[in-house]
TORGU-579879 format. One line per 8 residues: number of its first residue (from 1); their letters; for each residue z negated, y, x negated of N, C-alpha, C. Coordinates in nm, 2 decimals, padded with zeros to 4 digits, always signed. Atoms other than C-alpha are relative to their C-alpha. Layout:
NUM	A	Z,Y,X,Z,Y,X,Z,Y,X; ...
***
This chain:
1	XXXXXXXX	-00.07,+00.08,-00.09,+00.76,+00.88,-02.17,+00.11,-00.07,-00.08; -00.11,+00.04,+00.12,+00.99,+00.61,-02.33,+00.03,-00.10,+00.11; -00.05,+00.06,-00.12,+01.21,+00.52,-02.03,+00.09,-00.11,-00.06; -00.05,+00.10,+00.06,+01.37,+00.17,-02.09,+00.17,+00.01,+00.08; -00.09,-00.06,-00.01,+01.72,+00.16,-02.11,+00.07,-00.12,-00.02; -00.11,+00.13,-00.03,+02.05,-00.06,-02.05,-00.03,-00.12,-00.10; +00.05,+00.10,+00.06,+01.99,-00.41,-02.21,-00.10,-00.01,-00.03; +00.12,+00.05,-00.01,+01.63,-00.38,-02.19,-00.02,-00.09,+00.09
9	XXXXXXXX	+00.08,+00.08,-00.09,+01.44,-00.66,-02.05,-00.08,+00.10,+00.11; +00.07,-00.04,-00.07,+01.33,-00.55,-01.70,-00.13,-00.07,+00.05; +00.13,+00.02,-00.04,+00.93,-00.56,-01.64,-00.01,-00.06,+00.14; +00.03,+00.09,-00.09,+00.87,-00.84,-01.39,-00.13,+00.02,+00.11; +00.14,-00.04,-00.11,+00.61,-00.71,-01.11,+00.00,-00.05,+00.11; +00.03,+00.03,-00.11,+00.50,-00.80,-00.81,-00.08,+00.07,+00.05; +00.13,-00.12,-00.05,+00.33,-00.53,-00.57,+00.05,+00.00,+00.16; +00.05,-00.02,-00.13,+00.25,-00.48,-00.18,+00.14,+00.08,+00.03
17	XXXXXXXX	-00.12,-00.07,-00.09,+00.54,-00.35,+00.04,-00.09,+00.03,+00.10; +00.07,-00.09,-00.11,+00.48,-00.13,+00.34,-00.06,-00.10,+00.08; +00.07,+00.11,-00.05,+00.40,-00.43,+00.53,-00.15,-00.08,-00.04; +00.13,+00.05,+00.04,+00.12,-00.56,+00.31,+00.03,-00.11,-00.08; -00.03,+00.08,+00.05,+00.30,-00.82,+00.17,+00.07,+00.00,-00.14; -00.03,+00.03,+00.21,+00.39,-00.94,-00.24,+00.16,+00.02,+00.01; -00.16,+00.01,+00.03,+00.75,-00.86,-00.33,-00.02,-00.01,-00.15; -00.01,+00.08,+00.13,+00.81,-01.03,-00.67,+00.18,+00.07,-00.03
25	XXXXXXXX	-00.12,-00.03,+00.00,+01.13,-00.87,-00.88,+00.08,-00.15,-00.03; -00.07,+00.11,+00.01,+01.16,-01.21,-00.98,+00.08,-00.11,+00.10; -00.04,+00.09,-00.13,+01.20,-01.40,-00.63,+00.14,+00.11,+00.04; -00.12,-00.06,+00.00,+01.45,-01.10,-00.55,+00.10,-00.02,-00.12; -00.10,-00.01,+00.08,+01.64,-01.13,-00.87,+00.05,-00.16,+00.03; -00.06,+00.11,-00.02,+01.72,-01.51,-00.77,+00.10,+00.00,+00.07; -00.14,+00.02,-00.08,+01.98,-01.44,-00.53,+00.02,+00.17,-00.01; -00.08,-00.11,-00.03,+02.07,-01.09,-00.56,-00.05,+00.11,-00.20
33	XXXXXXXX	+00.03,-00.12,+00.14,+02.11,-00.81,-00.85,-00.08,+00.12,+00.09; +00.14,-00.06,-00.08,+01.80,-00.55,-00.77,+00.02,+00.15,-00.06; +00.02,-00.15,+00.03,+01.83,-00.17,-00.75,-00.13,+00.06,+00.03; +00.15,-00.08,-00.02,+01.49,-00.03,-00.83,-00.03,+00.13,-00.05; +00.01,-00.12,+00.02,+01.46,+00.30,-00.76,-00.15,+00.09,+00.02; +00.16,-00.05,+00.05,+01.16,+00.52,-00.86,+00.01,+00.13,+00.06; -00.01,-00.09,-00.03,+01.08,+00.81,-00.64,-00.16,+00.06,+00.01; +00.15,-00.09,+00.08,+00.76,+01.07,-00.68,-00.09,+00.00,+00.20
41	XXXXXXXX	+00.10,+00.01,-00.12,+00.62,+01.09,-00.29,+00.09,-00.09,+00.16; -00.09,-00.01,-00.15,+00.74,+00.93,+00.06,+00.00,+00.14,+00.07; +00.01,-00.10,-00.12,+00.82,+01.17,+00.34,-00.01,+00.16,-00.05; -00.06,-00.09,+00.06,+00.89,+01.42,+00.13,+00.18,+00.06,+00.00; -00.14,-00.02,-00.08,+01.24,+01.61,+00.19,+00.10,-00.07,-00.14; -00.05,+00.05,+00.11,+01.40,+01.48,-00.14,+00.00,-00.14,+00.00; +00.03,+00.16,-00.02,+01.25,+01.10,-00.10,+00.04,-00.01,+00.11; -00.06,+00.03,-00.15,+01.36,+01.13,+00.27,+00.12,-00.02,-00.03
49	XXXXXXXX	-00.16,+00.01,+00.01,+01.72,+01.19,+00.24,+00.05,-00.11,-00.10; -00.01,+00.13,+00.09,+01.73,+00.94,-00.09,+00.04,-00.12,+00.06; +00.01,+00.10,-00.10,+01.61,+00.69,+00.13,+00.07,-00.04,+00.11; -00.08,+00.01,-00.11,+01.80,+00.76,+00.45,+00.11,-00.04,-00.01; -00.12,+00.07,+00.08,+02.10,+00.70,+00.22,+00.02,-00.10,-00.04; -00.02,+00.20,+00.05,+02.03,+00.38,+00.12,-00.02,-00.02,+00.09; -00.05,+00.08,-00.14,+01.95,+00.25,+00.47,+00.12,+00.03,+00.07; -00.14,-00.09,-00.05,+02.27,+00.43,+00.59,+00.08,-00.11,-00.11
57	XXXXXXXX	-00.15,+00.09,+00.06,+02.48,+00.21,+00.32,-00.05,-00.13,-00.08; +00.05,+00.11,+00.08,+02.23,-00.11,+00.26,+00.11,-00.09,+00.05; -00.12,+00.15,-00.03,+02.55,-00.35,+00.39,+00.10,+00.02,-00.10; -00.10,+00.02,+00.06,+02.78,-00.22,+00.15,-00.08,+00.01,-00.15; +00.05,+00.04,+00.07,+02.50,-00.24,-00.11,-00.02,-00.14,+00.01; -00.01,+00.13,-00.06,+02.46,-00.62,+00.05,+00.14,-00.07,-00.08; -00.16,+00.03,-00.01,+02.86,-00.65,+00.00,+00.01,+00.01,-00.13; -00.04,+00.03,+00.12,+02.81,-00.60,-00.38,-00.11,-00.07,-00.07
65	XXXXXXXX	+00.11,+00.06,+00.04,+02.55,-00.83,-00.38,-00.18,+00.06,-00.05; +00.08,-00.06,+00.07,+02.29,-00.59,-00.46,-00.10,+00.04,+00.12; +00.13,-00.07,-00.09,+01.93,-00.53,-00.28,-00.06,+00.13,-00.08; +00.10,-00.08,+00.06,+01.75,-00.18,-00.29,-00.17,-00.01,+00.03; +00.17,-00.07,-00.01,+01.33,-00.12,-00.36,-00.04,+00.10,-00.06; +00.03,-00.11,+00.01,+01.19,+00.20,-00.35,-00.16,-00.02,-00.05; +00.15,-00.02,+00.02,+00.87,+00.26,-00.57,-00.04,+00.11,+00.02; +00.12,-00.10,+00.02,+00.61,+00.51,-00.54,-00.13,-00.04,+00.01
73	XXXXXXXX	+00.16,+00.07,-00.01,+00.24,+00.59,-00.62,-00.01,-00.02,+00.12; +00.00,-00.07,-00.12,+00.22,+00.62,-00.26,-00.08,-00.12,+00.03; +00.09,+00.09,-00.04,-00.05,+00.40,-00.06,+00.10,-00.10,+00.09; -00.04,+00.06,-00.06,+00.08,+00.09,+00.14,+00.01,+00.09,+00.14; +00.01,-00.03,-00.21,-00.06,+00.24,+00.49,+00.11,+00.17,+00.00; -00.08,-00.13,+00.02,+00.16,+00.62,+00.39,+00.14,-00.13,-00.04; -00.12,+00.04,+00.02,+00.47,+00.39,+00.30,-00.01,-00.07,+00.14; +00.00,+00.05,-00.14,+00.42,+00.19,+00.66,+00.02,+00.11,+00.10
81	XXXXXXXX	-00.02,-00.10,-00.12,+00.46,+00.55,+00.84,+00.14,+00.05,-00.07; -00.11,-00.04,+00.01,+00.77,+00.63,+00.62,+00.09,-00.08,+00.04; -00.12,+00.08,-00.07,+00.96,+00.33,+00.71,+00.00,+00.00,+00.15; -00.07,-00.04,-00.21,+00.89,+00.38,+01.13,+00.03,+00.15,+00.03; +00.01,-00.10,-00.05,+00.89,+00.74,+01.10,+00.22,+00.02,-00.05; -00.20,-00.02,+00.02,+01.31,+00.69,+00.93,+00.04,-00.11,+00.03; -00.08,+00.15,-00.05,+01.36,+00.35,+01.03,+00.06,-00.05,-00.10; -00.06,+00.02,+00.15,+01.39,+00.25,+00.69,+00.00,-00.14,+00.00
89	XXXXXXXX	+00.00,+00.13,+00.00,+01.52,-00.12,+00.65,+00.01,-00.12,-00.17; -00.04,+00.09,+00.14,+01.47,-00.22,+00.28,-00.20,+00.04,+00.01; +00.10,-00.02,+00.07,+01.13,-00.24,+00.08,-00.05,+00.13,-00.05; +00.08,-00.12,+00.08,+00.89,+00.06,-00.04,-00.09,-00.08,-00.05; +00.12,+00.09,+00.06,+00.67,-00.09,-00.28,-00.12,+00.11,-00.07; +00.09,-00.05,+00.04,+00.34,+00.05,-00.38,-00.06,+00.02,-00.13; +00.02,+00.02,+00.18,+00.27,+00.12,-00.73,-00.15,+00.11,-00.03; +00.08,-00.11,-00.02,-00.07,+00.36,-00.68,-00.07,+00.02,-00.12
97	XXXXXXXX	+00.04,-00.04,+00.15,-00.17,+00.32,-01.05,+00.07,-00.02,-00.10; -00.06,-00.04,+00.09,+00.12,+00.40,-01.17,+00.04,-00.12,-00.11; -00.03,+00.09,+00.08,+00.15,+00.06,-01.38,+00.11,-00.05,-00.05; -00.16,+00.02,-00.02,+00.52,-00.02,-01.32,+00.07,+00.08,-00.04; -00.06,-00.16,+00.09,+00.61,+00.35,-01.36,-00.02,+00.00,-00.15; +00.02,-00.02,+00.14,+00.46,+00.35,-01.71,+00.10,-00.12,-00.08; -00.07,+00.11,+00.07,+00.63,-00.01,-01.76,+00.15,+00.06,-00.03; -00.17,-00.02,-00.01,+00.99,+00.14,-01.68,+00.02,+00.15,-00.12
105	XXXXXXXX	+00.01,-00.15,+00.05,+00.89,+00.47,-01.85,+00.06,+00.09,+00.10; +00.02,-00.11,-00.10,+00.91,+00.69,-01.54,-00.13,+00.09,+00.00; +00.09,-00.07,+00.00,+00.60,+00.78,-01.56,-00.02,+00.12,-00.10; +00.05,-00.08,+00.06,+00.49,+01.13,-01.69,-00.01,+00.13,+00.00; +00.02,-00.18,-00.01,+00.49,+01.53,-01.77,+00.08,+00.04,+00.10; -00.12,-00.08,-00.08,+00.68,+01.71,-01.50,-00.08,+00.15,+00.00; +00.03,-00.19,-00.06,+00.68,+02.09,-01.40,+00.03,+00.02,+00.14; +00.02,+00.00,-00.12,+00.67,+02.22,-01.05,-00.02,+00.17,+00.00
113	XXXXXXXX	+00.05,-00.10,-00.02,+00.65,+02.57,-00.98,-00.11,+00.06,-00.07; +00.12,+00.00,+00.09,+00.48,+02.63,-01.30,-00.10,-00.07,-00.03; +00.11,+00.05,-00.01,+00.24,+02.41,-01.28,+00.03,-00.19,-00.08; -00.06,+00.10,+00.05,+00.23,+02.08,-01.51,-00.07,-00.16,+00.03; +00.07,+00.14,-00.03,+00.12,+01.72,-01.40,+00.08,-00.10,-00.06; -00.08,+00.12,-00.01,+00.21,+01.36,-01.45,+00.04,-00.02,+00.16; -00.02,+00.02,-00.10,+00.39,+01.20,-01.19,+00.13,-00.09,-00.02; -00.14,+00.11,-00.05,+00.72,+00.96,-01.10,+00.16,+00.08,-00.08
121	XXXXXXXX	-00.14,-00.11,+00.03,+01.06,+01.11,-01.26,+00.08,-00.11,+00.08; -00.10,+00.09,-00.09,+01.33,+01.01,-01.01,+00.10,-00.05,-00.08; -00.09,+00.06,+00.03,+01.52,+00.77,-01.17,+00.02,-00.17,+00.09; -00.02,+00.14,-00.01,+01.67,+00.41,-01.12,+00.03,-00.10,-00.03; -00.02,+00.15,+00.08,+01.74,+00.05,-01.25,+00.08,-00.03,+00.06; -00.02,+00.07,-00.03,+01.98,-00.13,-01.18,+00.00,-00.13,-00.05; +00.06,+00.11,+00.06,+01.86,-00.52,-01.25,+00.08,-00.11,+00.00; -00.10,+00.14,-00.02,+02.11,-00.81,-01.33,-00.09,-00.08,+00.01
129	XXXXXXXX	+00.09,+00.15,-00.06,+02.01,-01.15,-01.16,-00.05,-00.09,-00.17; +00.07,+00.02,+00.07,+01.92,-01.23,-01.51,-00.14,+00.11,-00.05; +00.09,-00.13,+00.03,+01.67,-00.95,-01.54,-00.01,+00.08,-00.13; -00.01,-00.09,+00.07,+01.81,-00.75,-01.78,+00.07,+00.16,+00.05; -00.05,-00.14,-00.06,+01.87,-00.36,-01.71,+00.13,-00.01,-00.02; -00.11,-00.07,+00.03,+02.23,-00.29,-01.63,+00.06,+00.11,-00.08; -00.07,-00.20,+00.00,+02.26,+00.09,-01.57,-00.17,+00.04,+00.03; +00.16,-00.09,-00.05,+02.00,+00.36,-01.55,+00.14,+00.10,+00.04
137	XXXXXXXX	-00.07,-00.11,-00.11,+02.08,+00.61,-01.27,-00.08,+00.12,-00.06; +00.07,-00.12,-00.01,+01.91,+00.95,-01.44,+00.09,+00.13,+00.01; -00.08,-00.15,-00.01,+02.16,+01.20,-01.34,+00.07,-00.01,+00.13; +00.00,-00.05,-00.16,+02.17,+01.29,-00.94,+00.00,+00.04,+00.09; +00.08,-00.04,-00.12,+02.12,+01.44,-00.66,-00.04,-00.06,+00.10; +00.04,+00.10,-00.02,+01.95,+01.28,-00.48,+00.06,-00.06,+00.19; -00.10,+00.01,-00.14,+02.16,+01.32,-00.13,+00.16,-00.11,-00.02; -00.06,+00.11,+00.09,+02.41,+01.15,-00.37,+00.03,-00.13,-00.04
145	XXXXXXXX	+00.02,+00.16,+00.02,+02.22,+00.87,-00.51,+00.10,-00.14,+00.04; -00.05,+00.15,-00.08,+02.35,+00.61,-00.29,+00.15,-00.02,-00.05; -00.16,+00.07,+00.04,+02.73,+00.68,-00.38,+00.03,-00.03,-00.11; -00.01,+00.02,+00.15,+02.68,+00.71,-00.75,-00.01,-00.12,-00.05; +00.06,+00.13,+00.03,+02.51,+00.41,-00.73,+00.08,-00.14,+00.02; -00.14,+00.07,-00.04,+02.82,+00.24,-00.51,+00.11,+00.00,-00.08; -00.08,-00.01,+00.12,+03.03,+00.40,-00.75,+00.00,-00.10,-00.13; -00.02,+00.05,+00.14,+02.94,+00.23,-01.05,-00.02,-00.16,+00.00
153	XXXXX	-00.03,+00.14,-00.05,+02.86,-00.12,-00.89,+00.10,-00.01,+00.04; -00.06,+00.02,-00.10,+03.14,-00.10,-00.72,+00.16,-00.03,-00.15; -00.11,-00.02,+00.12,+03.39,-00.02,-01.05,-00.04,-00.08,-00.16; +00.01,+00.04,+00.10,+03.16,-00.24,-01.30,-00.05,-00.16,+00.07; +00.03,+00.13,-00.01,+03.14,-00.59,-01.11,+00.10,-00.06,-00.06
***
């Protein structure tokens, strides 16, 4: 895994939101700086609360000019039951082969109750309107996230 890191160029994608429709980071990075955060399943209790947190504080992410998108492998039609089942008001974008993950270097080895797979490591980008990596978020909890993340936008605009 060779996760890319502050002043890297961020990997320009475009992939399906829960809706069905293209989100481009480039159309987003034209008016806003882009927090793209990488998480391993929806509707999971860890990706739940993450999430709930950032819709709970997308206006004062708004207020520092900054939009969040949530990747996982996760299928569009399973990301369309996590946003009505939390009432989630930003993007989940679909990434189901993993292609984006490997771009960011998220993708790879994890452990679990012994047991070893690939899969998503929860990290985050944050992406200046020029699309270069700010900050990488890899140290969290993820109940957290959202103020860490306010934190450091909030103290490095």
């Amino acid at each position: 895994m060779n996760t890319l890191t502050a002043g890297d160029n961020a990997p320009l994608f475009s992939l399906k939101n829960q809706n069905d429709e293209l989100v481009e980071l480039a159309t987003l990075l034209a008016e806003h700086q882009v927090l793209v955060y990488f998480y391993p399943k929806a509707l999971t209790p860890g990706c739940t609360v993450q999430a709930e947190q950032l819709r709970d504080h997308k206006e004062q992410l708004a207020q520092l000019d900054t939009v969040a998108v949530g990747i996982s492998p996760d299928p569009v039609k399973k990301l369309k039951n996590f946003e009505t089942k939390k009432e989630l008001n930003f993007d989940l974008l679909s990434d189901e082969d993993h292609a984006i993950a490997d771009a960011f270097g998220v993708w790879g080895l994890k452990k679990f109750m012994g047991k070893e797979y690939d899969g998503i490591h929860r990290l985050s980008f944050l992406v200046s309107k020029d699309g270069t990596i700010k900050h990488v978020f890899n140290k969290f909890k993820t109940k957290e996230h959202h103020q860490v993340v306010l934190d450091y936008i909030s103290s490095n605009s």
